[in-house]
C-alpha positions as CSV (number, residue, x, y, z in Angstrom):
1,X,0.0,0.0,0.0
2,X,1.1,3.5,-1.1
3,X,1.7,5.6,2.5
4,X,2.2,8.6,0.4
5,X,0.1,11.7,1.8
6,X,-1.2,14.4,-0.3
7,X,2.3,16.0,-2.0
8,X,0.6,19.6,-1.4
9,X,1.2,19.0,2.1
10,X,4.3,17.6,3.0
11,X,6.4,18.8,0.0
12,X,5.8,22.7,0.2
13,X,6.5,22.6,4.0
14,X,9.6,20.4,3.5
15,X,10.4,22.2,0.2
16,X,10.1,25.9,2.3
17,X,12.6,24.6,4.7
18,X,15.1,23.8,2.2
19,X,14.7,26.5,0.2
20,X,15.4,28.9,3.1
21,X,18.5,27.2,4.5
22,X,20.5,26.8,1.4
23,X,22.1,29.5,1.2
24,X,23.0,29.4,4.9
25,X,24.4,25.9,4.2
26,X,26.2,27.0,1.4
27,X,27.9,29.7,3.4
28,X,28.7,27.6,5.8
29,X,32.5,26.4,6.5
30,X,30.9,22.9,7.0
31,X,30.2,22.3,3.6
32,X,33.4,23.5,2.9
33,X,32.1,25.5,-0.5
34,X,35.7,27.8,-0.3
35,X,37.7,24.6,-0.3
36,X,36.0,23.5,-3.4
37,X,36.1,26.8,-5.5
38,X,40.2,27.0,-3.7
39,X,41.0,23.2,-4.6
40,X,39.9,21.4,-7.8
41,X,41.0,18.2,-6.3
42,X,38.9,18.6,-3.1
43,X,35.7,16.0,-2.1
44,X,33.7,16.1,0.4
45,X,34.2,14.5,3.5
46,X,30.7,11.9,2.9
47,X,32.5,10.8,-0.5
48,X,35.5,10.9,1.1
49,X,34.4,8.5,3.7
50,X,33.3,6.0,1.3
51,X,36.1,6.6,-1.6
52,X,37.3,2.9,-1.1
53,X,33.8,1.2,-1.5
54,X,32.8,3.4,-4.5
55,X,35.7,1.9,-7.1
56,X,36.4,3.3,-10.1
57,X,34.3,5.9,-11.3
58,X,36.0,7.4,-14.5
59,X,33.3,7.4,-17.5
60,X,30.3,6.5,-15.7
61,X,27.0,8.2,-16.0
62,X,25.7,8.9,-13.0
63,X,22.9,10.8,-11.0
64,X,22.7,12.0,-7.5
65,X,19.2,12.0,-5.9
66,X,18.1,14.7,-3.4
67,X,21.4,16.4,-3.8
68,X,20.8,19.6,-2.1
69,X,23.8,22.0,-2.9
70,X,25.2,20.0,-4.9
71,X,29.1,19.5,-2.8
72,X,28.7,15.4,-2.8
73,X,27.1,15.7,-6.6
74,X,30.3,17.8,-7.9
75,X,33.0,15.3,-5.7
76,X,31.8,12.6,-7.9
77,X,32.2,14.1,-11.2
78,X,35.7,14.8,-9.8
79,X,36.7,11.3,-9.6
80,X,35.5,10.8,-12.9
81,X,32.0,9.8,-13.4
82,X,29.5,11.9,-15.7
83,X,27.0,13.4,-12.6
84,X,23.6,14.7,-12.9
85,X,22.2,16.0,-9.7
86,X,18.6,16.1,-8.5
87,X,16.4,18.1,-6.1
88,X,13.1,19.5,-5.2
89,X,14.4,22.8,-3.8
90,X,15.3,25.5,-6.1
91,X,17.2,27.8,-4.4
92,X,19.7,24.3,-3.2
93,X,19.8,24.3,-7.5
94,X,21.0,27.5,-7.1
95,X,23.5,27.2,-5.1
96,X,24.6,24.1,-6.5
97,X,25.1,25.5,-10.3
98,X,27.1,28.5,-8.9
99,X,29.6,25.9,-7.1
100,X,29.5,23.3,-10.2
101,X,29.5,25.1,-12.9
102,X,29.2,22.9,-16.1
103,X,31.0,20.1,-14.3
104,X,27.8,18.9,-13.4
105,X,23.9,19.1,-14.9
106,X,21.0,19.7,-12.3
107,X,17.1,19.0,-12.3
108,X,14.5,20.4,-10.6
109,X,11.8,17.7,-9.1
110,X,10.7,15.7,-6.8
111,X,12.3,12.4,-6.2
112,X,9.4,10.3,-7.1
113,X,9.0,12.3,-10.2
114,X,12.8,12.0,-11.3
115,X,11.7,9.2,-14.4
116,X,10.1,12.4,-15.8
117,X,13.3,14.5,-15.9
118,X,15.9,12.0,-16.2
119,X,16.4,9.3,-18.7
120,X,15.1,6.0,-17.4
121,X,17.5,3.2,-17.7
122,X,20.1,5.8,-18.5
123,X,22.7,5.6,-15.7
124,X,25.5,3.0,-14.6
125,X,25.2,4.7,-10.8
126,X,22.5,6.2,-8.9
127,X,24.0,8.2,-5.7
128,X,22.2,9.2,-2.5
129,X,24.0,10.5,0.1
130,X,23.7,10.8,4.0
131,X,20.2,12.0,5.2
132,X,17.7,11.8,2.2
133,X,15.5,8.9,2.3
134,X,13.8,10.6,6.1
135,X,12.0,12.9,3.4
136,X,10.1,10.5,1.5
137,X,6.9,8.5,3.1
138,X,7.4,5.3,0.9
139,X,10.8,3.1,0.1
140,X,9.1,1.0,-2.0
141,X,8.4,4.1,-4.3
142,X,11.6,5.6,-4.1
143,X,13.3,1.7,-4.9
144,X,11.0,1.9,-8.2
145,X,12.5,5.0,-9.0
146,X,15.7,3.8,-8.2
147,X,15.4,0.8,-10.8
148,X,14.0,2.3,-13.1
149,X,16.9,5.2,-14.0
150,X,19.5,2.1,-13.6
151,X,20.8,0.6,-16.6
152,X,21.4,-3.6,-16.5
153,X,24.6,-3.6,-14.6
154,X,24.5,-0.2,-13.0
155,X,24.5,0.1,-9.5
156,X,23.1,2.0,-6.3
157,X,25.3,3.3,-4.0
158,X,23.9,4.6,-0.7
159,X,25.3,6.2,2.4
160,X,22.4,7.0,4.9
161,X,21.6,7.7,8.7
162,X,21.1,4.4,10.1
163,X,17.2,4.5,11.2
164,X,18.4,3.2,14.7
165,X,19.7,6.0,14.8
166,X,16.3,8.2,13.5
167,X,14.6,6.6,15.9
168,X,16.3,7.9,19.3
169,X,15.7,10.8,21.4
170,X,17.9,13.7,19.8
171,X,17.1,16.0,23.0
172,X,18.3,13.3,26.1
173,X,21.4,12.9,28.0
174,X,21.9,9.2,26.8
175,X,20.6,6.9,23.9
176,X,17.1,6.3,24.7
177,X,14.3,5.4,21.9
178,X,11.8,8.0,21.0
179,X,10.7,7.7,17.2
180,X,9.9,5.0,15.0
181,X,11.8,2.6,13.8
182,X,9.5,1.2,10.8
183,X,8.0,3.1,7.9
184,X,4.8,5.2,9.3
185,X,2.0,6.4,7.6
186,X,2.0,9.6,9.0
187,X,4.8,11.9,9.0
188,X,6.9,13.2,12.2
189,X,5.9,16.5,12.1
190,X,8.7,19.2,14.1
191,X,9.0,23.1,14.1
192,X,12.8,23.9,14.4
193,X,14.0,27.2,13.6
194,X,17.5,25.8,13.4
195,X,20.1,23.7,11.3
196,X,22.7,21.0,11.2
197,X,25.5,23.7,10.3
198,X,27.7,26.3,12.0
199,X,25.8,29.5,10.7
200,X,24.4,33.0,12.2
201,X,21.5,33.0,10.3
202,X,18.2,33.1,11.3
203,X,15.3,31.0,9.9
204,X,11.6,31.4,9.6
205,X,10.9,28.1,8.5
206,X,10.6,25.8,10.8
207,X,8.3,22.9,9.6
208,X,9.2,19.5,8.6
209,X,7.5,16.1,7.7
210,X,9.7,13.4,8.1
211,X,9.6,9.3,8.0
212,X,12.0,6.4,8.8
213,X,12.1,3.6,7.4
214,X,13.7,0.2,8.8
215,X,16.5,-1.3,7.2
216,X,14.7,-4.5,6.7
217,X,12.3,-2.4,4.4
218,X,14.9,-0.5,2.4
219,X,16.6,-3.8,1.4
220,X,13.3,-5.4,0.8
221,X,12.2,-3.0,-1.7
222,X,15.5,-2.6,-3.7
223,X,15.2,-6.9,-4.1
224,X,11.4,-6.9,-4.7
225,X,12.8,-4.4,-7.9
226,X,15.2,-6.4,-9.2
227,X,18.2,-4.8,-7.6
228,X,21.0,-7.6,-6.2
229,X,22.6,-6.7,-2.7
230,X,26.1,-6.5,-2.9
231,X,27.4,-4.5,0.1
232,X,26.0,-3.7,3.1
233,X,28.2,-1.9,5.8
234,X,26.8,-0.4,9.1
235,X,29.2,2.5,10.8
236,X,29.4,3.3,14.0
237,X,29.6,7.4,13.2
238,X,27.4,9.8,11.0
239,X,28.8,13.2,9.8
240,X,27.2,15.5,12.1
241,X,26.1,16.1,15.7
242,X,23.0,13.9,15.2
243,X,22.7,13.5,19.2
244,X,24.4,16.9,20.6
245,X,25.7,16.4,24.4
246,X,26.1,12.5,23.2
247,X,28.6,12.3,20.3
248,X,32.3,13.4,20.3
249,X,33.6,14.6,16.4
250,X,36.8,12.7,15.4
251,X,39.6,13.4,13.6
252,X,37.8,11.9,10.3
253,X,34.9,14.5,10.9
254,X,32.5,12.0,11.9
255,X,30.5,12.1,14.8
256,X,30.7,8.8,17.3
257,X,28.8,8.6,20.9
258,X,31.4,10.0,23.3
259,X,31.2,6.7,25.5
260,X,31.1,3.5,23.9
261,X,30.1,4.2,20.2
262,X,29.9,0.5,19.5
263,X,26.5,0.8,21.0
264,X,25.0,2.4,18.2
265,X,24.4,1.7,13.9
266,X,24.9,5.0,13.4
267,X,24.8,5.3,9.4
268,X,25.2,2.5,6.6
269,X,26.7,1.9,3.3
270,X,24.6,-0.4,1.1
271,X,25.8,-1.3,-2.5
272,X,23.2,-2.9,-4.9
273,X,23.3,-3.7,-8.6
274,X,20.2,-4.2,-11.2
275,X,21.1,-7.9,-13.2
């Protein structure tokens, strides 16, 4: 069954949010947009994390989903592969183009309407990177879309927040479980005026509809589409302050829990390919 809610709701709140924060993001030193425009040979640190399970990338036509500003999106091309990005927030677009330049082409849509804009069957890789999949109500929809833009042979590579991880209480003083684990019907709904990145800006959007979804039901939906596990790696860190007062950044800037982080699947790597 399709858990999708109406689009009009969830997608202009979520879409407001982003729209308003990229260019705070952008200006952040997290994202590291300077060391990019400074260094032609610079990554990001989420690609960087994972540059030994991604393989050779020279030639390959690729497409990151959900790509926000675009600093993941424009890593990729740099190890070689031929990157489209995707997003549903114009002003992240915006942002993006001005850091990529031609080195990369960008479309506007939703995720679920990316067979629209994109060539289906057209790509040897399809990229999503750390925090995406919370944003969409149903896997199984966003593993359809998934297959469908992958050529036979090509491959999905993903790098997400573990949804152990989604489902604990951001706001205590030690790992305690507060959210869902498995997909929901109805979305979390929060009003934060803040953000995941050092910046002295002030927001006005504050609403979000989020999901998680278990990991059980993210592989499930990639096999019921054809897609062939290949890799899956869980990590002990994610690449921000998911639980502030819990975590301790290390010199990799990941984020681990500051007393025994072998407690906690903190993000994943899963690799799949469509036969």
């Amino acid at each position: 069954m399709d858990n999708a809610p109406d689009p009009l709701a969830y997608i202009a709140v979520n879409k407001a949010r982003w729209d308003e924060r990229a260019p705070a993001h952008a200006a952040s030193a997290d994202y590291g947009v300077e060391r990019f425009r400074a260094d032609p040979t610079h990554l990001s640190d989420v690609v960087r994390f994972d540059r030994s399970r991604l393989g050779a990338l020279t030639g390959l036509r690729g497409v990151h989903l959900q790509c926000h500003i675009g600093t993941d999106t424009l890593s990729l091309a740099r190890l070689g592969a031929r990157m489209s990005g995707l997003d549903f927030s114009a002003e992240s677009l915006r942002q993006a183009r001005a850091l990529a330049g031609d080195a990369v082409d960008f479309h506007e849509s939703d995720v679920y309407a990316a067979l629209d804009v994109l060539e289906p069957g057209g790509y040897d890789l399809v990229y999503t990177g750390i925090g995406a999949l919370c944003w969409l109500p149903s896997i199984t929809r966003w593993a359809a879309v998934v297959a469908g833009l992958l050529r036979p042979g090509g491959r999905l590579f993903l790098r997400e927040t573990h949804p152990l991880l989604w489902a604990l209480d951001e706001k205590a003083t030690e790992p305690v479980l507060r959210y869902p684990y498995f997909e929901h019907a109805e979305p979390l709904v929060f009003e934060e005026y803040d953000t995941y990145v050092a910046t002295d800006a002030t927001f006005t959007h504050g609403g979000s509809h989020t999901w998680n979804h278990g990991l059980g039901e993210i592989v499930t939906a990639l096999l019921a589409e054809g897609l062939r596990l290949v890799r899956l790696d869980e990590h002990d860190s994610v690449p921000w302050n998911a639980l502030p007062g819990q975590m301790t950044e290390s010199a990799d800037g990941e984020w681990r829990l500051t007393e025994a982080p072998e407690r906690l699947a903190a993000s994943y790597t899963l690799v799949a390919v469509r036969d």
